[in-house]
ZAMARGU-4260 file (C-alpha; in steps of 0.2 Angstrom, whole numbers, plus 5000, padded with zeros to 4 digits):
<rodrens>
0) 4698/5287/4727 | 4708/5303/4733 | 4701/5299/4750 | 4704/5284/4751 | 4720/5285/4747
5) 4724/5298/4762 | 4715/5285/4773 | 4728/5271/4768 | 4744/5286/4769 | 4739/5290/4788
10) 4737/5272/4790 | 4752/5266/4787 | 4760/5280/4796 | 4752/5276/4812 | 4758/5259/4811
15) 4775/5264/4808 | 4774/5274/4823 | 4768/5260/4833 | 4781/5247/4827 | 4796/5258/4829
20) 4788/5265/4846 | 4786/5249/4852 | 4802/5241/4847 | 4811/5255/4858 | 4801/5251/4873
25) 4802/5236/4875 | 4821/5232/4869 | 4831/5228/4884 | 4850/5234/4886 | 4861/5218/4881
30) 4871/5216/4895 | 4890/5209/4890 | 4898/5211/4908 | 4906/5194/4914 | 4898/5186/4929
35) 4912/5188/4939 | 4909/5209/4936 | 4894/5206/4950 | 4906/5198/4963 | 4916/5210/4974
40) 4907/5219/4985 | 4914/5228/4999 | 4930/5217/5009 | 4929/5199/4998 | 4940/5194/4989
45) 4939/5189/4971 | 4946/5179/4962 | 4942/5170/4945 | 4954/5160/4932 | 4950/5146/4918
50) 4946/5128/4923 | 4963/5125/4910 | 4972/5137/4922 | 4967/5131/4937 | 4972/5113/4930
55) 4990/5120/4924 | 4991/5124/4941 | 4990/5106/4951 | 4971/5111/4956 | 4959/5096/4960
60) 4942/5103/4957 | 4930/5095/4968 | 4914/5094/4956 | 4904/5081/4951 | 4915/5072/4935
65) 4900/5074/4922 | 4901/5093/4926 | 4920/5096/4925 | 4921/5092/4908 | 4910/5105/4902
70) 4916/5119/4915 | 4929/5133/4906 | 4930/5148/4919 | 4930/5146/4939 | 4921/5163/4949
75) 4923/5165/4966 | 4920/5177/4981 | 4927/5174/4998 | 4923/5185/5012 | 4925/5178/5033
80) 4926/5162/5028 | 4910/5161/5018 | 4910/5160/5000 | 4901/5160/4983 | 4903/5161/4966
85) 4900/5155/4949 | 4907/5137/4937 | 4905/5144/4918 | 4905/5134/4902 | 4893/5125/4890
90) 4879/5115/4896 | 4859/5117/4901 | 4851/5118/4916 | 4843/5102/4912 | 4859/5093/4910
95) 4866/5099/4927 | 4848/5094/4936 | 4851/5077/4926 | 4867/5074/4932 | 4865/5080/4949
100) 4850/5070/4952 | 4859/5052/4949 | 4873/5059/4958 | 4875/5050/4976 | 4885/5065/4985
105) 4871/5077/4980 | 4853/5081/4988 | 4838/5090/4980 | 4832/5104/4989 | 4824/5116/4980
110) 4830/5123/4965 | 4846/5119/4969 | 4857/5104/4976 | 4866/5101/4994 | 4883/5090/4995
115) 4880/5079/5006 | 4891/5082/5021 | 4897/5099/5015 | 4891/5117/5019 | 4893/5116/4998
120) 4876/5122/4990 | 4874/5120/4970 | 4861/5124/4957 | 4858/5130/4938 | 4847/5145/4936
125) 4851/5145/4922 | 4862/5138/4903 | 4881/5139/4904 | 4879/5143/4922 | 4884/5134/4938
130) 4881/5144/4952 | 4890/5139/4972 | 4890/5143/4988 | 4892/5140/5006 | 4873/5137/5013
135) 4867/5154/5005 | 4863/5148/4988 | 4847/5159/4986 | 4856/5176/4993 | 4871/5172/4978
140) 4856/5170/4964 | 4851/5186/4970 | 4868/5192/4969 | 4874/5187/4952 | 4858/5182/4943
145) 4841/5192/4948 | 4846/5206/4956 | 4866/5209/4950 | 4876/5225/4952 | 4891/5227/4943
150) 4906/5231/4959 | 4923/5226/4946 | 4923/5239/4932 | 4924/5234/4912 | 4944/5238/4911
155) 4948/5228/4926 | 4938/5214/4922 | 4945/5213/4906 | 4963/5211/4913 | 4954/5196/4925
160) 4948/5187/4910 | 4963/5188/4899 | 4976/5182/4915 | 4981/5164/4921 | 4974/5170/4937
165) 4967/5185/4946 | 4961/5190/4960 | 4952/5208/4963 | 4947/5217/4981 | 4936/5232/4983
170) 4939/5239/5000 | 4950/5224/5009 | 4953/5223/5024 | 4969/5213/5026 | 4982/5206/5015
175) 4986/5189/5024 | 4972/5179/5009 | 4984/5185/4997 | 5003/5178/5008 | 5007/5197/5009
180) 5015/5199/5024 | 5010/5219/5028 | 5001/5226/5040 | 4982/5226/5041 | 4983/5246/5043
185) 4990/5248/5027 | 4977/5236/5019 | 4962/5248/5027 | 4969/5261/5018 | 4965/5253/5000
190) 4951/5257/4990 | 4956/5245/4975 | 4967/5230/4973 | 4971/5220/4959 | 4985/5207/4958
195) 4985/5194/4943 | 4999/5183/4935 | 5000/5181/4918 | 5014/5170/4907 | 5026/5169/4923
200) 5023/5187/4927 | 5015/5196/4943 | 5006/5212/4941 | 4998/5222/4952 | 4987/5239/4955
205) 4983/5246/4974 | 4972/5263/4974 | 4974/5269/4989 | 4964/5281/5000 | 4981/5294/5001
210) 4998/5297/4996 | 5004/5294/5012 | 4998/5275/5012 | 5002/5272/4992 | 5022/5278/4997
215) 5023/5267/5011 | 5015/5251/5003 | 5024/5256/4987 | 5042/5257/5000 | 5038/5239/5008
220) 5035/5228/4990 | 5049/5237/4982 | 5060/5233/4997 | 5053/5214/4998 | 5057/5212/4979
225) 5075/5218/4982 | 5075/5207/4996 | 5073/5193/4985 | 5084/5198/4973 | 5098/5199/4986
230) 5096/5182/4990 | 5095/5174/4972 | 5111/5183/4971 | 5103/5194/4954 | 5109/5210/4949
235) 5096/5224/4955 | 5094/5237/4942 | 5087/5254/4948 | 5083/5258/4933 | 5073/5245/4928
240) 5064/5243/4945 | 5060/5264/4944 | 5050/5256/4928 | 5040/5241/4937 | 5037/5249/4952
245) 5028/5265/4950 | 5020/5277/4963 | 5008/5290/4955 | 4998/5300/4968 | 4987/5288/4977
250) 4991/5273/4963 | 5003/5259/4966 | 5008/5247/4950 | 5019/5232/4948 | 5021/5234/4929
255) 5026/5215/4928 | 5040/5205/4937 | 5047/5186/4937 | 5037/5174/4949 | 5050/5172/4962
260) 5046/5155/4976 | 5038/5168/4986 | 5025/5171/4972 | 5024/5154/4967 | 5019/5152/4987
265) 5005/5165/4984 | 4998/5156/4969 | 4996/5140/4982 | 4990/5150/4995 | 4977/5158/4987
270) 4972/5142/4978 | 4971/5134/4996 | 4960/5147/5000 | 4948/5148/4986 | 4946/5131/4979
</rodrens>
């Protein structure tokens, strides 16, 4: 009976040791990052909003109608005139294969669908995903879906998805996407930019390579905002602008100013270019 009894102790010990052994191997790190995280590599431009948003805003989506309505959140990477990105919300694969199938501007190919006369390829990997681009549809799967590498960091991202709009650069290499009107040198010079509007406001954060570039972008936007105020006629505060615009070592941050018409042009101009 004694020996018996040891056998049963060592086991159920072993089989402890297996379970928990196993369960630790083979559990796989949940990953919570937003699809847009594995957008931004080096010179695109991101920018991501709400399909609500993007509505607000005058914009015409140009999806198939069956599709809009279960969309909630608009991805995209721009880059030389080439694009891809992501349309999330709540539906399955099988639904979007479904609809696109019936769909007389869409053709199979693949696993995913061309738009007839468009360069506009489309397919679902996989639920709640809608994954675009322009005739590199495999290359952005691998991008986003097999193979993704996080290139926007947990804190910026979380300012993207809580903004009316956003749009994020990792190395750019010109200004003119976003209607800033600064030279191209100045742009090089940036490791990180950020701009986003949120409830009427306009913020932005530039990290810059050196001082030297971070003073004189942080000159120029100052002096353009001025500007603007000037010709509203408004009373310019020092004060108060010492507060929004600030300048710390390499960092430049609008902490939140009015949408002036220029800004409003902005918004349209990167919609233009995006959408």
């Amino acid at each position: 009976m004694v020996k018996r009894r040891k056998h049963f102790d060592i086991s159920i010990i072993i089989l402890i040791v297996v379970v928990l052994f196993s369960s630790c191997v083979s559990k796989v790190p949940k990953d919570d990052s937003s699809f847009f995280q594995a957008l931004g590599e080096d010179g695109a431009f991101v920018m991501t909003s709400t399909k609500e948003n993007l509505v607000n805003l005058g914009v015409n989506l140009d999806i198939e109608p069956k599709l809009l309505n279960k969309i909630d959140r608009v991805s995209v990477s721009l880059k030389d005139d080439e694009f891809y990105g992501g349309l999330e919300g709540k539906f399955s694969s099988f639904f979007v294969n479904t609809a696109l199938v019936v769909a007389k501007d869409y053709k199979k190919e693949g696993d995913y669908f061309n738009k007839i006369d468009s360069s506009l390829q489309i397919g679902s990997p996989k639920n709640n995903l809608l994954i675009i681009s322009s005739n590199k549809f495999d290359q952005a799967r691998q991008k986003t879906v097999d193979n993704r590498v996080i290139n926007i960091d947990s804190f910026t991202a979380e300012l993207m998805k809580n903004a009316d709009l956003a749009v994020y650069s990792n190395k750019p290499t010109s200004l003119k996407l976003l209607g800033y009107d600064i030279d191209d040198s100045i742009a090089l010079t940036m490791k990180t930019l950020l701009v986003y509007f949120k409830d009427g406001m306009v913020y932005l954060s530039a990290d810059f390579k050196d001082e030297k570039s971070a003073n004189s972008f942080s000159t120029v936007i100052r002096a353009s905002y001025i500007t603007g105020l000037k010709k509203r006629k408004e009373k310019i505060d020092i004060n108060v602008l010492k507060q929004i615009f600030t300048l710390e070592n390499n960092l430049v941050e609008i902490k939140g100013i009015a949408m002036m018409d220029s800004q409003i042009q902005n918004i349209d101009l990167i919609i233009e270019n995006f959408i």
